[in-house]
N, C-alpha and C positions, 0 to 999 in steps of 0.2 A: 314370491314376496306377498305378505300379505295383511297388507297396510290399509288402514282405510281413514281419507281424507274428509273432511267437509267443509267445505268455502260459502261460507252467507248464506247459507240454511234457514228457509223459513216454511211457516204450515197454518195456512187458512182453513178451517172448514167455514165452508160461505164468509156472512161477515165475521166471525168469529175467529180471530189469531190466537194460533198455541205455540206458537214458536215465531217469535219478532225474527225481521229479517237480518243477517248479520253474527247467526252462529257458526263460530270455527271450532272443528275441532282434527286433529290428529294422533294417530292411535296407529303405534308402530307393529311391525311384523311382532309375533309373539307375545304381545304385551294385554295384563289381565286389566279391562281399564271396568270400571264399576260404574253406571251411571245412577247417584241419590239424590234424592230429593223427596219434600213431601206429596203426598197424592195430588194429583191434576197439573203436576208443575211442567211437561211435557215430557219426561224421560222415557217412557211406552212410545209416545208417539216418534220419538227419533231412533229407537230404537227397527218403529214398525218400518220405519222410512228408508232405514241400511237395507231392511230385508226384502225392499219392496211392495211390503206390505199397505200402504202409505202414498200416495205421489206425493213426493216434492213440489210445492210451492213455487220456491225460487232457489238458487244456490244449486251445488253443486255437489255430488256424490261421487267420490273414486277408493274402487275397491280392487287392491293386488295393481292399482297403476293405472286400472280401465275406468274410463265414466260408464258410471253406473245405471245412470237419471232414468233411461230408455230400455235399460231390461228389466225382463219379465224376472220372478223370484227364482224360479228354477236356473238362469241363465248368471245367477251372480255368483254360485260357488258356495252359498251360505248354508248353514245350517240353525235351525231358530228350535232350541226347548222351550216349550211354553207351560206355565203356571197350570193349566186344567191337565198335562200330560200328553192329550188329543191320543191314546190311544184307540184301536179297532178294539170294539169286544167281540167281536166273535175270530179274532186273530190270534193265537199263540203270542208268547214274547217273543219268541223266534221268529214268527212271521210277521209283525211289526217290526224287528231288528229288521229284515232282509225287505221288506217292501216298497223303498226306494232303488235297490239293484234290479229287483224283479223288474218294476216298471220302467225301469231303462233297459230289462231286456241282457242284462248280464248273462253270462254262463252262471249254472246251478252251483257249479262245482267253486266260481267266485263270488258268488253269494255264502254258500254257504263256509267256505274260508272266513269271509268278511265278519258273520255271526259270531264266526268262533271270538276271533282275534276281540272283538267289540264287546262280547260276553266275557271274554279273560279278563281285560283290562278293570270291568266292572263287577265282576265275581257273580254274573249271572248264570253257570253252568247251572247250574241245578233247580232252577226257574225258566228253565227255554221251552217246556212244555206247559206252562201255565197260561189259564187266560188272565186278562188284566183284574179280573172278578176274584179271581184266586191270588192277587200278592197284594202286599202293603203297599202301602204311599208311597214309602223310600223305594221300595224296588220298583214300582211302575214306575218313579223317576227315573231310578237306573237304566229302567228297558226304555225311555225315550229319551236318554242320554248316546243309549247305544244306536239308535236312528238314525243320531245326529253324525255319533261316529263314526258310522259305515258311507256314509257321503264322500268323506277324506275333504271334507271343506275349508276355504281359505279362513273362513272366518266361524266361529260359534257366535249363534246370540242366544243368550240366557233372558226371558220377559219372566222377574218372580220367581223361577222354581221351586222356592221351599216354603210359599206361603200359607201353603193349605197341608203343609207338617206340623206335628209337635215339637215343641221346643228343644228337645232331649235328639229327636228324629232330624232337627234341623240342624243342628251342631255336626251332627253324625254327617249327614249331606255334602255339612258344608267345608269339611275337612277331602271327601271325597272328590269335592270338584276341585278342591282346590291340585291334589296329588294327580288329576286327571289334567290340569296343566301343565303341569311340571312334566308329566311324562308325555304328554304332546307336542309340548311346547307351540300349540296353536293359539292365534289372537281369538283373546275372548273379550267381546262385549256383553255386560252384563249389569240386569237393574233389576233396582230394589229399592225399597223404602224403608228396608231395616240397616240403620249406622255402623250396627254389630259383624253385619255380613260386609259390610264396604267395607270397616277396618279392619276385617282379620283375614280376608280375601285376596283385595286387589291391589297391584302393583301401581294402580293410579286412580284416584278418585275424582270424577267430576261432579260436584253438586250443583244442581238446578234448581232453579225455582224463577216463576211465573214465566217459562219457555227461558230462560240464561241460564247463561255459565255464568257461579260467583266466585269459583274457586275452581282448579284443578290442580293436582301435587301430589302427592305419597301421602299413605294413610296419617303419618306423623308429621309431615310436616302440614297438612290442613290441621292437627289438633291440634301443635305449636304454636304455630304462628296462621292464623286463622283470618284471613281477608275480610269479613265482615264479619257482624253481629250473627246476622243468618248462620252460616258457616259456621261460626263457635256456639253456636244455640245445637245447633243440628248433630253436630258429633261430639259424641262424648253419651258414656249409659252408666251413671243420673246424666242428665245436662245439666250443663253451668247454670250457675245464678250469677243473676243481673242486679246490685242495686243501686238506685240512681244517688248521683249528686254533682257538686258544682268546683270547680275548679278553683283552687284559693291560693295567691301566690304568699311565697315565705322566703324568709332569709335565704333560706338553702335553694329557690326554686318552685316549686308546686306542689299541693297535694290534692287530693279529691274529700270533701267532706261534706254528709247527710247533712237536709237540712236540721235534725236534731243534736249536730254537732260530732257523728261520729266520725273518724278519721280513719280512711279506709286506703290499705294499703296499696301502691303502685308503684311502679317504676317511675325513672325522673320526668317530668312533664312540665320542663324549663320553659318551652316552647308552647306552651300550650295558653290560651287568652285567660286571663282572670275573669271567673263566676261563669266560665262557660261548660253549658250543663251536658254533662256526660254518663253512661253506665260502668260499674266496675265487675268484669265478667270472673267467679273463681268457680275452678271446677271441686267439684266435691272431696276428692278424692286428696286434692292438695291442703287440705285445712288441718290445724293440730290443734291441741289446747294447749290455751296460753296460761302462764302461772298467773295465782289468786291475784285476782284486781287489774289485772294486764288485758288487753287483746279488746277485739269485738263484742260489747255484750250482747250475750245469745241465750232466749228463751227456749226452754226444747218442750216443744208440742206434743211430739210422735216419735217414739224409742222403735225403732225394727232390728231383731237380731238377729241375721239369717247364721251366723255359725262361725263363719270366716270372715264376716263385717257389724260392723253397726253402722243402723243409717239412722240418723238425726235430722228430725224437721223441725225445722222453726223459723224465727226471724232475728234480720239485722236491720236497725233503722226501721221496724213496719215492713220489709221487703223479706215474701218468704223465701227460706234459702236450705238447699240438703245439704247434709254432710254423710263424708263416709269415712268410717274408724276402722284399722285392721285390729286392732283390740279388743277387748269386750269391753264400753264400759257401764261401771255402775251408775245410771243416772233414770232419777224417774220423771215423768212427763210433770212439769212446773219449773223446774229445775233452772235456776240461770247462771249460765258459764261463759269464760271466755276464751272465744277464739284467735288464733293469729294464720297469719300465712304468709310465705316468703315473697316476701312487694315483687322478684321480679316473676315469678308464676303465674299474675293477672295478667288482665286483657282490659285496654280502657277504650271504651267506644261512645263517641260523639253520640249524643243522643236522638239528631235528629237525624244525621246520616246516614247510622248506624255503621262509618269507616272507624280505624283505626285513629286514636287519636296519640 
């Protein structure tokens, strides 16, 4: 079984708190969980603290069932890829595959089975006599992927591995870790500060920020229905725009309108206090044009055509906002048009709490 619990988890270094006390999390046998957030928010450091890399503060650590708090890193079962690779250079790939058997003293003969089986799965037969001087980025990943594999550990942890890839390099990667679950089917914790790799990744995403949990769910259901401002700023590639205004009740109930009078589309918001000031979050992606004289008026600043989109900068109300078109259209920077979007597609968030309103 190989589950790992955390109960009121916290992490001082001296006076300095990264992680307030009172994180929970649980992460089931086989399950790919992602931990995001922006830099310094603490997901390395909870990450270093499963591995033992870390002491524990306060709270509680249980990994396959056992507490964890009091072993040493070799004695939890774990295996940790890290971001720099930490390969040997004067080691083969083969010999960094096998260097964790060795030094436990394995027979040769299950070591080097172990290489094989851990080079097939990653298609490194034909790189096991290279030193790490001699392969690319992606394959020295590979060969400290296969490190990780020859362990047979309860748990993987992933710190970044594709951040020091090309982009082209990193898609390529990140298809392969992901096939490398599915055919393990081992619990993988894994962090990153790229939204792209959480949502096309993990079976569950926790994002973080300043040491919390703001959200955890399924890739689609944080974009959906998004727990706060944070949360819906953080996922999504453009991010949402935000722009402010104030709550205005009407015959029918409420709407949201700039203070320049635009009327900006939402779901119903009966219940919500009149002239109370809020953001209205749309993601790019959901915007269309609205026919002449209709919609949001919108100045376009900045035309980008990559081929398969157009992306649209400008503004609503003064507040800048992207758009993304699957069309090409013809429009030159001055240009002003209007937009619409289906009211229940937004996200309305109180402005000073940045919840759900």
């Amino acid at each position: 079984m190989s589950t790992v619990h955390l109960r009121g988890i916290a992490k001082q270094f001296g006076a300095v708190t990264i992680i307030p006390k009172g994180l929970d999390l649980d992460i089931a046998d086989g399950e790919f969980v992602v931990l995001v957030g922006p830099s310094g928010c603490g997901k390395s450091t909870l990450l270093r603290m499963i591995a033992g890399l870390e002491e524990i503060s306060d709270g509680e650590l249980m990994i396959g069932g056992k507490r964890a708090n009091g072993l040493s890193p070799q004695e939890r079962n774990i295996a940790m890829v890290f971001q720099s690779y930490a390969l040997f250079p004067h080691m083969t790939a083969k010999d960094n595959i096998g260097f964790g058997p060795r030094i436990r003293k394995e027979a040769e003969s299950a070591v080097t089975d172990k290489v094989g089986k851990a080079a097939g799965i990653l298609n490194l037969h034909d790189y096991l006599d290279r030193f790490p001087r001699q392969l690319s980025g992606g394959q020295r990943q590979r060969v400290a992927m296969g490190r990780a594999i020859v362990r047979s550990p309860e748990v993987f942890l992933f710190d970044e591995p594709l951040s020091n890839l090309d982009a082209q390099l990193r898609v390529q990667m990140r298809t392969e870790i992901k096939a490398l679950h599915q055919r393990l089917g081992s619990t993988i914790v894994y962090v990153t500060h790229d939204q792209i790799e959480a949502m096309t990744m993990a079976d569950r995403i926790v994002v973080m920020n300043k040491g919390r949990i703001e959200q955890a769910g399924s890739p689609l259901e944080l974009y959906d229905h998004p727990a706060t401002k944070f949360v819906a700023s953080f996922l999504g590639s453009p991010s949402m725009s935000f722009v402010p205004g104030r709550v205005k009740k009407t015959a029918d109930g409420a709407a949201v309108v700039t203070d320049d009078g635009v009327v900006l589309p939402t779901r119903t918001l009966a219940a919500a206090n009149d002239g109370r000031q809020v953001e209205v979050g749309m993601r790019p992606e959901h915007f269309r044009l609205a026919d002449t004289g209709q919609g949001m008026p919108f100045k376009v600043d900045v035309i980008e055509p990559t081929g398969s989109e157009t992306h649209l900068y400008g503004a609503i109300a003064g507040t800048p906002v992207r758009c993304v078109f699957r069309e090409r259209l013809k429009l030159a920077p001055g240009a002003e048009i209007g937009l619409a979007i289906d009211h229940q597609l937004t996200h309305v968030f109180d402005r000073e709490t940045g919840r759900p309103v």
